[in-house]
N, C-alpha and C positions, 0 to 999 in steps of 0.2 A: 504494500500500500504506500501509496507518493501523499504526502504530506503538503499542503501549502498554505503557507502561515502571511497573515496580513500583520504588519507591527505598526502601531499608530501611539506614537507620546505625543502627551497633550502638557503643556507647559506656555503660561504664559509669555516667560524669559526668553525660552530659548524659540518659539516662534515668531518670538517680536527682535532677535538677533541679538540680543541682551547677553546671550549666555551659550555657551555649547551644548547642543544634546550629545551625552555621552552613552546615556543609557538605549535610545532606539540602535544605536550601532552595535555595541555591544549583545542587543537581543540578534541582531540578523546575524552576527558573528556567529553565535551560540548554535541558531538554527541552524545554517546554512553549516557549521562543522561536527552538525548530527545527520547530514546529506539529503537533510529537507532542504525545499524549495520557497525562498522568500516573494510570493509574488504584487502584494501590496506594501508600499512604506510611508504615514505620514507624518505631520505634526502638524497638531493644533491648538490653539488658545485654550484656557481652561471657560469653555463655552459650549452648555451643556446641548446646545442645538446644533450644533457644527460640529461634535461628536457625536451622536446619535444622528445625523445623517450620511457622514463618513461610516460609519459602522455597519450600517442599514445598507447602506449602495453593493458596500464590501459583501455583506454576510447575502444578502437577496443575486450580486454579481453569479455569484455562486465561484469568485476565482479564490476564496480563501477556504479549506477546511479548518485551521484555527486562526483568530482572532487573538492577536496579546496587545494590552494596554500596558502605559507604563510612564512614569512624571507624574504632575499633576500636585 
């Protein structure tokens, strides 16, 4: 079974260029060096309707089998 993982952090800082996201990279690292496949990456503001429609596009796309959040 092929595995395809969407990673979305959500951080005000590091979407508004404030700050480095360290952690969405280090999740695609993780996955992609379990020989899953990363096929969504985003970031976004801590805005809980611009997550929940990111999430929503993602999971209904049907291009992710798991979903990881992370920030925030």
């Amino acid at each position: 079974m092929s595995l395809k993982f969407g990673i979305l952090t959500v951080s005000d800082r590091s979407s508004a260029g404030e700050r480095e996201d360290l952690s969405g990279p280090a999740l695609v690292r993780s996955v992609e060096e379990t020989g899953w496949e990363v096929s969504q990456v985003g970031l976004v503001p801590d805005d809980i309707q611009e997550i929940g429609e990111i999430l929503t596009t993602w999971a209904d796309s049907g291009s992710c089998s798991v979903i990881l959040t992370t920030g925030g």
